[in-house]
N, C-alpha and C positions, 0 to 999 in steps of 0.2 A: 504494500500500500504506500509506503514510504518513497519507493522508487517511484511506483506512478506517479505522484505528487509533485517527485523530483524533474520527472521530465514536462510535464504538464507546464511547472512554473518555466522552465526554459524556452519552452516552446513558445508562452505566451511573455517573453521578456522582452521589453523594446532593444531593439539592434543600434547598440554604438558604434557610430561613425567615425572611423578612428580621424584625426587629422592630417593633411594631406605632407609627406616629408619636407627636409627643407630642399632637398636634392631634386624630389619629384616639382614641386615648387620652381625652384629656378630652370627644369628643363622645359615645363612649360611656357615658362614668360620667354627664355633664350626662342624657344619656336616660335611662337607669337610676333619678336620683334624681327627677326627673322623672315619673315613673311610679309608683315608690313615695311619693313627695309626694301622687297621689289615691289611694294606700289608705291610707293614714294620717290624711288628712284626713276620707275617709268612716267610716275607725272611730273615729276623733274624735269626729266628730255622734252615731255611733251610741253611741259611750259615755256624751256627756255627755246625750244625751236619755233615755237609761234610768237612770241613774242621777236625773233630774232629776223622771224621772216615778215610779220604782221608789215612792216614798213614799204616791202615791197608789194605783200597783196592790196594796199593802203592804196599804192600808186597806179597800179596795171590795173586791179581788180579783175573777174574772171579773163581780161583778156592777157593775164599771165600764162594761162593754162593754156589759151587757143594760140597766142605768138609764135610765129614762126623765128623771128627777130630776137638776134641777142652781140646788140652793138654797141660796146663797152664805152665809145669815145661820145655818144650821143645819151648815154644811160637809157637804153632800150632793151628790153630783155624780155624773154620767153619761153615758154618750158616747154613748148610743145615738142620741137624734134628730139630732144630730150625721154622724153614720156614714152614716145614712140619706138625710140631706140632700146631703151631699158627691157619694156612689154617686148620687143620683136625678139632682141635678144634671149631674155628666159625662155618666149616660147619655141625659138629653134632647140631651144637646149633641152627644152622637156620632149618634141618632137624626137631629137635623136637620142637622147640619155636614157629615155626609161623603159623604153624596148630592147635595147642591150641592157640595161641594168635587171629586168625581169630575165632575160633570158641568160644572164651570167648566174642569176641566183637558182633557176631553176636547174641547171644544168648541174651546180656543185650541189643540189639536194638529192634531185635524181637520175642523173642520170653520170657522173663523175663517179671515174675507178678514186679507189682511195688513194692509190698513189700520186692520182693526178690535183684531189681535191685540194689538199693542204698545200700545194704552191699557190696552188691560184688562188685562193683564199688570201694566204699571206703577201700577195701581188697587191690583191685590192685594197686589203688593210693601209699596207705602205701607200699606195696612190692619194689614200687619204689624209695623211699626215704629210705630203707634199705639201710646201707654203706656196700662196696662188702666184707672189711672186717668179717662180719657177717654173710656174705656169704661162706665165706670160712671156717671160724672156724666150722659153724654149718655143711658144707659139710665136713669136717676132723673130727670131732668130734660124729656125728650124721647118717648122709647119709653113707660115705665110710664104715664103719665096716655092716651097710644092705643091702650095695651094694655087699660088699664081699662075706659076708655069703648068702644070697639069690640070688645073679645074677651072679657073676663071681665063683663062684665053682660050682653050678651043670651047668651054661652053657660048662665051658669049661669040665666036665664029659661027658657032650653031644655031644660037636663038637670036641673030640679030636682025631683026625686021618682022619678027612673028611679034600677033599683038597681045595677047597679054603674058604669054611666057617670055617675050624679048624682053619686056617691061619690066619683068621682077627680076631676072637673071641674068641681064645683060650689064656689062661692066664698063664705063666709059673711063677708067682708068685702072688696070686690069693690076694693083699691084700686089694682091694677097688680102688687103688689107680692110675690113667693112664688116657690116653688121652680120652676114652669115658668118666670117672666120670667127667673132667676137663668141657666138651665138655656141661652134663647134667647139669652143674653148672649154665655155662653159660647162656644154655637155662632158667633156672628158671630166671636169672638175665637179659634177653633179655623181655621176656614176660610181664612183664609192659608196658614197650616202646608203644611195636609194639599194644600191645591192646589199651591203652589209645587211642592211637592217632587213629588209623582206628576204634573206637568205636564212638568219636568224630566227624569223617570224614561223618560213617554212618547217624550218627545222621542231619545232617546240607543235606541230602539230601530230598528234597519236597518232601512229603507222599504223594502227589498226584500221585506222577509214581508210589508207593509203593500198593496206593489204586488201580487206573486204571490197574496195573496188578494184584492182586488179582479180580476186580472187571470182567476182562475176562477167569478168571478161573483157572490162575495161582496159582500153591502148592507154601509154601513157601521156598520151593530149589531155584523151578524156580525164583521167586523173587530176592533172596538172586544171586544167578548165572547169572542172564539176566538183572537185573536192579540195582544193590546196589553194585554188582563188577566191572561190567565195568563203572559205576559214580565216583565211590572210588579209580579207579584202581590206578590212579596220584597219591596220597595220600596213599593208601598202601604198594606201590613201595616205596617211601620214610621210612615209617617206618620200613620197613623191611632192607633198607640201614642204618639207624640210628642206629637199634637193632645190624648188621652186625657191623660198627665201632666202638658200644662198644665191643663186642664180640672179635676181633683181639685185641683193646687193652687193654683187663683187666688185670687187674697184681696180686693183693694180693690174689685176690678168687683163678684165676687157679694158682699160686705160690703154696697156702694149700694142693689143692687135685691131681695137676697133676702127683705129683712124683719127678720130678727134674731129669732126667734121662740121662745124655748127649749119648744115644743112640738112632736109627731108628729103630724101630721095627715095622715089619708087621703087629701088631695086636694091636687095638684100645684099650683093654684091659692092655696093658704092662704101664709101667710110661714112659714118656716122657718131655718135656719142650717146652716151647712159645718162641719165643722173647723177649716176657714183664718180661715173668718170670725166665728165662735167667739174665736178666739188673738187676733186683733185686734182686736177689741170689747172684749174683758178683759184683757189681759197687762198695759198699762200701769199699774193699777191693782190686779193682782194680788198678794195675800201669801199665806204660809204654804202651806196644802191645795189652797186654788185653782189658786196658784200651779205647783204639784206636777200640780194636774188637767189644766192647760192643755198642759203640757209633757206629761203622759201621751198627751192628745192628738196633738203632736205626734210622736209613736212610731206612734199608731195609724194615721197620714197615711204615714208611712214606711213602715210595712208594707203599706201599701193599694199604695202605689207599687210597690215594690219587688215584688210581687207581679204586677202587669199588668205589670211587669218580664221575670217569668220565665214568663209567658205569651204574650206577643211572641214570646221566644227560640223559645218553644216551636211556635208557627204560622208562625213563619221556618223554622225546620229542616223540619215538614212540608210546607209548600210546595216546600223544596228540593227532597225527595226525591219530590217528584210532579211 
């Protein structure tokens, strides 16, 4: 009787809350400030770049954005060829980058002897850790003059007077140098990214769905297409948005090969410029209005970003729910 009693009162005893350590305490607040530390820091940037460029948007107003015009001795300035070069550039570069980067990744999941896997692996790794500097010199020094001479001279002997492929692809100064080499740069320099990590991605998926579909008679297309991409698909979608925000913001590679061009040309072939490589040709040297333009620029980069930002987010949630 005595024992029941015993447990009865324990059972019905209010539960003390012990208090919380002083170690558990300070690893709390260290996360917390921690975390506030990167929104403070991004609305930092984000203040001091609008406020830095507000001067110029002040002055031009949207026809900063539409100007083709960027003449330093008049204070005239505009982002458009700009805008245009940055955009063209990433998308040559997700155009060629990420169907070699799917098909390097698939190849070391399934379809790579084991002897062969682990160079190549370790190939990609390395390519990654390459500084873009090294990129660039090796594309101005190396690439652009075999790009010249073997791709932009007899192409544009081929397309010259056909009308819209002459348009895009004809070079009226055939030196290597323009927004497609800028674009092919990229891509070599995206290609790590996106393989590493959807090689990774493949890997961590159970070979039992891999075996059960080969095991009802599935080729390995069908494997790779019906089971290994729609598992992955979350995860390739991001890598390919990682590879996309280096690609818009590279500076010193497409600085080397793009040309420098403050002109809009039709044709993927001609020299042009980025945004990044824009800021970096000029900033050193920059005062007053320019000064103001360059930085407006950089706002314009930030909202580019921030933007394939919330369209990631957005092809992430709908892949979840399908």
């Amino acid at each position: 009787m005595t024992a029941a009693t015993d447990i009865d009162r324990t059972l019905t005893a209010p539960v003390r809350k012990t208090p919380m350590g002083t170690f558990d305490l300070v690893f709390r607040n260290a996360s917390l400030v921690a975390a506030l530390f990167v929104l403070v820091l991004l609305a930092g940037i984000m203040v001091s770049m609008v406020v830095g460029g507000w001067p110029a948007f002040r002055e031009f107003g949207l026809g900063f954005l539409t100007s083709s015009v960027w003449d330093t001795q008049n204070e005239q300035y505009g982002a458009w060829p700009a805008i245009v070069g940055t955009l063209s550039t990433a998308l040559i570069a997700l155009v060629v980058g990420v169907p070699l980067s799917l098909g390097i990744a698939v190849f070391l999941t399934q379809l790579a002897p084991p002897w062969f896997k682990q160079p190549v692996s370790t190939a990609i790794e390395l390519l990654a850790a390459v500084p873009s500097i090294i990129y660039g010199m090796w594309g101005l020094f190396v690439f652009v003059p075999l790009f010249a001479a073997y791709v932009q001279i007899p192409l544009s002997n081929l397309v010259e007077g056909m009308p819209v492929v002459g348009t895009i692809l004809y070079s009226r100064s055939p030196s290597g140098l323009g927004i497609l080499t800028a674009g092919i740069i990229l891509a070599f320099m995206i290609i790590p990214f996106i393989a590493s990590i959807t090689r990774d991605m493949l890997d961590q998926i159970p070979s039992v769905l891999r075996e059960s579909a080969y095991g009802i008679g599935a080729t390995t297309w069908e494997v790779v297409r019906h089971v290994l991409v729609p598992q992955a698909g979350v995860s390739i979608i991001g890598a390919v948005m990682l590879g996309l925000g280096r690609a818009l913001g590279e500076t010193m590679a497409v600085t080397f090969v793009v040309g420098n061009a403050n002109r809009l040309s039709s044709s993927v072939m001609d020299p042009g410029s980025t945004i990044a490589s824009r800021i970096a040709n000029e900033f050193n040297e920059a005062l007053g209005l320019q000064l103001n333009a360059l930085i407006a620029l950089g706002c314009i980069l930030f909202f580019v970003t921030f933007v394939v930002l919330v369209i990631a987010r957005l092809l992430v949630a709908r892949v979840k729910r399908y």
